[in-house]
C-alpha positions as CSV (number, residue, x, y, z in Angstrom):
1,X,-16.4,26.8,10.1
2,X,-14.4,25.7,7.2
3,X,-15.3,22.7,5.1
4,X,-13.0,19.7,5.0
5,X,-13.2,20.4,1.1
6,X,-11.2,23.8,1.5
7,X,-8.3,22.0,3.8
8,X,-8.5,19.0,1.5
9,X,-7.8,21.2,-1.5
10,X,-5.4,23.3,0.8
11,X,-3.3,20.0,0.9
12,X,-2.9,19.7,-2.4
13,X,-3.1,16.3,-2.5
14,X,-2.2,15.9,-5.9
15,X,1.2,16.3,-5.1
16,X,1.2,14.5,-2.1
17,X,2.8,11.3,-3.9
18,X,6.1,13.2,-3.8
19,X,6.5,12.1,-0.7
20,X,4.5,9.1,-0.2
21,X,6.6,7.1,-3.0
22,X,10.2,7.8,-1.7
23,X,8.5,5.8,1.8
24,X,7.5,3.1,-0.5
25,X,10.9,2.6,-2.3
26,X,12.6,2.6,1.7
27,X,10.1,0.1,2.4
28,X,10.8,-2.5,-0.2
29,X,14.4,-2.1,-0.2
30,X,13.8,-3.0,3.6
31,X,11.4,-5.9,2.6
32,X,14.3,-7.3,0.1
33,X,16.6,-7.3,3.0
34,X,14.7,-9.0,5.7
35,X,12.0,-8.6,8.7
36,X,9.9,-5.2,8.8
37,X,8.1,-3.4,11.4
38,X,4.5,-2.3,9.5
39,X,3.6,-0.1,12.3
40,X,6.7,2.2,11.9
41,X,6.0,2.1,8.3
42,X,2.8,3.3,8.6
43,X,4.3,5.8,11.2
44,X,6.8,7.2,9.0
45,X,4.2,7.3,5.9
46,X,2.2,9.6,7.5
47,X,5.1,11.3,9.2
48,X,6.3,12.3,5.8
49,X,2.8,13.1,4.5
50,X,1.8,15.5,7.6
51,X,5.4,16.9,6.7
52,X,4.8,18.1,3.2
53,X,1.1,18.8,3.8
54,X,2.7,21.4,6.0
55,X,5.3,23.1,4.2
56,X,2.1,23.2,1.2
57,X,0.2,25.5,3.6
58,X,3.4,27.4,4.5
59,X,3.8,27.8,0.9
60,X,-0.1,29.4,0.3
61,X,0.5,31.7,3.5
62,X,3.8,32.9,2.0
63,X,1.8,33.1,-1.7
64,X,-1.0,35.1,0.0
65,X,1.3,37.7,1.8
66,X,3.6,38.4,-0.8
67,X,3.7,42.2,-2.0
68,X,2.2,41.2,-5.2
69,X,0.3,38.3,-4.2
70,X,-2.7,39.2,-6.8
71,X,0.2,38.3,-9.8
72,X,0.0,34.0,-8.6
73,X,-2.3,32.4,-10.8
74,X,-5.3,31.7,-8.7
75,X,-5.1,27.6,-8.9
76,X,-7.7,25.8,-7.0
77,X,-5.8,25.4,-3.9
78,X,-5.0,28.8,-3.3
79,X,-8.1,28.9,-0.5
80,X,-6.9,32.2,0.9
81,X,-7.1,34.1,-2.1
82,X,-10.5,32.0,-3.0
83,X,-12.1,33.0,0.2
84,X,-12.0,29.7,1.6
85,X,-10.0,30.1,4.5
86,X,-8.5,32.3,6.5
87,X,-4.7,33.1,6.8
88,X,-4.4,32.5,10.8
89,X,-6.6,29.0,10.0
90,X,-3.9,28.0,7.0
91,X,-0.6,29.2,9.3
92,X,-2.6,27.1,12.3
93,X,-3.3,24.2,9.8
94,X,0.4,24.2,9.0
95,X,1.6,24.5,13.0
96,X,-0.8,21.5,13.2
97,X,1.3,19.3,10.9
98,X,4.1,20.2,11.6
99,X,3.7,19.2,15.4
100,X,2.3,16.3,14.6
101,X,5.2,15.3,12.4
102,X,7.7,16.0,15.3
103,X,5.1,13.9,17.6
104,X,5.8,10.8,15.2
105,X,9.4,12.0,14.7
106,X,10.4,11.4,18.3
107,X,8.8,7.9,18.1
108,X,10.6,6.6,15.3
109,X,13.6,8.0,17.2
110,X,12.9,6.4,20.0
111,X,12.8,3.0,17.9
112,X,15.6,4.0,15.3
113,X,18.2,6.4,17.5
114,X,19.8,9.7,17.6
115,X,20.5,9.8,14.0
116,X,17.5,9.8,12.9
117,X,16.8,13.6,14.9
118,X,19.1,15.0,12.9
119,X,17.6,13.6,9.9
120,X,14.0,14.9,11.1
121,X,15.2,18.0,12.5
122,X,16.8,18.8,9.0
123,X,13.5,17.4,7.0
124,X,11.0,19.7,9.4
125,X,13.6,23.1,8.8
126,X,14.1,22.2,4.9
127,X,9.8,21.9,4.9
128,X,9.5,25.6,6.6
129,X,12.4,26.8,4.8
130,X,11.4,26.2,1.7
131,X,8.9,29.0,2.0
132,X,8.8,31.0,4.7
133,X,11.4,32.9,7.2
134,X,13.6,35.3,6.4
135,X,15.1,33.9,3.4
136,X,12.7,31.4,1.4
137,X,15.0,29.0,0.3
138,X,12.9,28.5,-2.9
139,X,13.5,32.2,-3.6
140,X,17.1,31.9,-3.9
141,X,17.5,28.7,-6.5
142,X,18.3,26.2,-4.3
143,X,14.6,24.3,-4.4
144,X,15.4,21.6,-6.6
145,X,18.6,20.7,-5.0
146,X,16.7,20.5,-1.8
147,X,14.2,18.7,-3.4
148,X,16.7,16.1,-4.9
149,X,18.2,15.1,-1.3
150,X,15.6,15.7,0.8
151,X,12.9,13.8,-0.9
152,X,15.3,11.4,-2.9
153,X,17.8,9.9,-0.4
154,X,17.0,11.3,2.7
155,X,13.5,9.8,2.8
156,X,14.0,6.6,1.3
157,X,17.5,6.0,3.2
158,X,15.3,7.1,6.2
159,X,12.5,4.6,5.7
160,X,15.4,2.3,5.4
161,X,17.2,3.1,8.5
162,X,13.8,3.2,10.9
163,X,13.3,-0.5,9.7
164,X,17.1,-2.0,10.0
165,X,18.4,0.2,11.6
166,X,21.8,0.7,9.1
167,X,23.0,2.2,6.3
168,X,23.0,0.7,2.7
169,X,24.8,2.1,0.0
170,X,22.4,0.4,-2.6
171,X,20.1,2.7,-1.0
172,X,21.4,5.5,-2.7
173,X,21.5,4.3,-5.8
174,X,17.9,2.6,-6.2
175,X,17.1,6.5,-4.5
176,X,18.9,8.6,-7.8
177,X,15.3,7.9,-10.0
178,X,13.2,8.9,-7.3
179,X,15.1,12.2,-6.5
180,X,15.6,13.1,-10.2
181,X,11.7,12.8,-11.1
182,X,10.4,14.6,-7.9
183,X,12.8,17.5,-8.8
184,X,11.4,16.8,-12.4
185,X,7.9,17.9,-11.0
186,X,9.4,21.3,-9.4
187,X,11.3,22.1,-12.7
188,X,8.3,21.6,-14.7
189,X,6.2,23.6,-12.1
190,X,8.3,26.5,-11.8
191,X,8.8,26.8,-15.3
192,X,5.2,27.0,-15.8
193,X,5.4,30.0,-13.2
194,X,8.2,31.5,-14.5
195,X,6.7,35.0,-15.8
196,X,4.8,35.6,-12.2
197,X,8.0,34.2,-10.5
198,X,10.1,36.9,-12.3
199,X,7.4,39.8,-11.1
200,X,7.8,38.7,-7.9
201,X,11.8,38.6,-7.8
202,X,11.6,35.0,-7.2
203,X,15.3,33.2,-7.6
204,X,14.3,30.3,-9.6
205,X,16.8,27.9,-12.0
206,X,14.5,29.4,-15.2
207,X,14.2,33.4,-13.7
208,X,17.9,33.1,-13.7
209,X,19.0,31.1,-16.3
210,X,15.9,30.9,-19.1
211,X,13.9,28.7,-19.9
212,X,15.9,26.7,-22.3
213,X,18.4,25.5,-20.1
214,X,15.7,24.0,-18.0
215,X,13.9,22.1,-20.5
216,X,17.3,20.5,-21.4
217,X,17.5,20.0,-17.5
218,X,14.4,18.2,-17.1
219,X,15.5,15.9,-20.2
220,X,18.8,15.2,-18.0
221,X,16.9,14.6,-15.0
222,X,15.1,12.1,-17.3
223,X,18.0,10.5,-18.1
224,X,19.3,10.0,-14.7
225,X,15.6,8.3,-13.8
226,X,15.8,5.6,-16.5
227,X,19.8,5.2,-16.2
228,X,20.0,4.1,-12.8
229,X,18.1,1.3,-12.7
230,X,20.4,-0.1,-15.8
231,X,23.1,1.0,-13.6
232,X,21.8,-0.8,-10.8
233,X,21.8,-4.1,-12.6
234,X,25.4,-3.9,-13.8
235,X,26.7,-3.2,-9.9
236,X,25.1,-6.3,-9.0
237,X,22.0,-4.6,-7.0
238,X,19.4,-7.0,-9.3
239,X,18.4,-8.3,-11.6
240,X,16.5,-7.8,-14.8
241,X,13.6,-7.3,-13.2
242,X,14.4,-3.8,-12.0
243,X,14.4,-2.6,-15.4
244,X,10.3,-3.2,-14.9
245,X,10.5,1.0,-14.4
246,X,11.0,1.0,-18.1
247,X,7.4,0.2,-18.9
248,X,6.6,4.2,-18.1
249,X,9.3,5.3,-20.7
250,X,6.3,6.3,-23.4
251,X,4.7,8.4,-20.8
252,X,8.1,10.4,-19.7
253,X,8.4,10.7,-23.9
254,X,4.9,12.6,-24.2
255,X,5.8,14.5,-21.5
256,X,9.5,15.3,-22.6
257,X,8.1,16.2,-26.0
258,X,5.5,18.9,-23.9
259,X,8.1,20.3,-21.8
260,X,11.0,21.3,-23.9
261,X,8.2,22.6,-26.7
262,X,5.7,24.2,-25.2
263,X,5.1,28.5,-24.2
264,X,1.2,27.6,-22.9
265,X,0.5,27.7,-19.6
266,X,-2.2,25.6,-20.1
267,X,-0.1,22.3,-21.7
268,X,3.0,23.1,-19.1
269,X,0.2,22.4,-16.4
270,X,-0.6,19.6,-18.0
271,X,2.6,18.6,-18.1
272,X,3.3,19.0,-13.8
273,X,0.4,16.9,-13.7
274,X,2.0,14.1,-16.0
275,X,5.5,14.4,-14.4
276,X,4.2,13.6,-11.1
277,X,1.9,10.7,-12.6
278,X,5.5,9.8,-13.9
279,X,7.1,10.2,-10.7
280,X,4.4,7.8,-9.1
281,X,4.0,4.7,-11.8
282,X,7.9,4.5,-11.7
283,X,8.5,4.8,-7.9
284,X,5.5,2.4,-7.5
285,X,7.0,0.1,-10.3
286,X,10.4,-0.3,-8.9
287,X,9.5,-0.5,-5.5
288,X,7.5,-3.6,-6.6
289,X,10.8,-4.6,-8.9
290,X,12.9,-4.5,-5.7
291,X,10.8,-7.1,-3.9
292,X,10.3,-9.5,-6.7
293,X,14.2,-10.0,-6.7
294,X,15.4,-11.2,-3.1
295,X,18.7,-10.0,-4.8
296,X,18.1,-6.0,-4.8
297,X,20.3,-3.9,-2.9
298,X,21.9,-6.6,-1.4
């Protein structure tokens, strides 16, 4: 039997904070604007979590059965290749989730309405897709844009929708930060995979276009973070207060100065980790900006 360490490590939990934050930011923006329902928050945390913990295990399955698997760099979670689990147990593991993300999908419909189906429907294909099927979407250089809306906008308008049932366009702005730094952590990963991504034929933004024009795309996605809550602020959507985010702008610096400087693998690694520490503080910071001022989003 496998130990709960190998499906712990299989979950990558590292990154699960991609998807954890954009839930918080929905959350306060629905806490700035009134009444909340906690228990549909909790549900649509863990829907989102159970979500990405699957399309990680699709991802190690598709890793593992690739022609040239034995080019990936063997990082800890890659339990197949470890000897830690099996294949059938990882695609099983990844079934698991993902039923049980539908399971809590048709309950926040239930509560929220048809529109939200086609938002979960389009959230559980994008997860699968990502990976796996015919045509891996994150073969064919379209990740980071699916990353953007789907883990920018579409979860954070969706935590907002489940608890007021409406649309906001204030959501899509105080959502711009949060989408540009998670796609900030898959620009900085695949660029420190880029030389095993190109042996495998992988379409990636820096397999097809070099690395140089994705450093200087990870600065812009930088700039887009720390813009929009200034922007914010001059449309009326807050106050000062939102510019709390700020406080992380040494840490994106150190990491900036990594990313469009480094060759080692070693420091771009180091650098994933730190743009996903980044992606965290912020989102956790202006989450807590939005419901200090009553007036956010409103």
């Amino acid at each position: 039997m496998a130990k709960p360490s190998s499906w712990i490590a299989a979950a990558r939990p590292h990154t699960l904070s991609a998807s954890a934050v954009p839930v918080i930011v929905g959350m306060a923006l629905a806490i700035a604007h009134g009444a909340v329902n906690w228990g549909l928050f909790a549900l649509t945390l863990a829907g989102a979590l159970l979500v990405q913990i699957g399309a990680n295990l699709t991802d190690e399955v598709a890793d593992h059965t690739a022609t040239d698997s034995a080019l990936k760099y063997p990082a800890p979670h890659k339990v197949i290749a470890r000897g830690l689990l099996s294949p059938q147990q990882v695609r099983l593991g990844a079934g698991l989730c993902f039923a049980a993300a539908t399971a809590i999908g048709l309950v926040l419909v239930s509560e929220a309405g048809w529109p939200l189906l086609v938002v979960c429907l389009a959230s559980l294909l994008a997860a699968y897709g990502y990976s796996a099927g015919p045509f891996p979407l994150g073969d064919y250089a379209v990740g980071e844009l699916l990353v953007f809306c789907f883990m920018g906008p579409v979860i954070v308008g969706g935590t907002y929708f489940v608890q007021r049932l409406e649309v906001n366009w204030a959501v899509a702005v105080h959502a711009l930060p949060v989408a540009a730094l998670v796609t900030a952590i898959l620009v900085v990963n695949n660029l420190r995979d880029r030389e095993e991504d190109a042996a495998l034929g992988r379409r990636t933004l820096v397999t097809l276009h070099g690395d140089r024009l994705v450093r200087y795309g990870y600065l812009g996605l930088l700039l887009l973070a720390y813009s929009a809550p200034f922007a914010a602020i001059l449309l009326g959507l807050g106050g000062p207060v939102l510019a709390l985010p700020w406080l992380t702008i040494p840490l994106a610096a150190r990491v900036l100065l990594w990313v469009l400087s480094a060759r080692d693998r070693e420091i771009l690694h180091r650098a994933l980790r730190t743009t996903s520490a980044l992606h965290f503080a912020f989102g956790m910071l202006l989450a807590a900006a939005i419901v200090l001022d009553p007036s956010a989003g409103m």
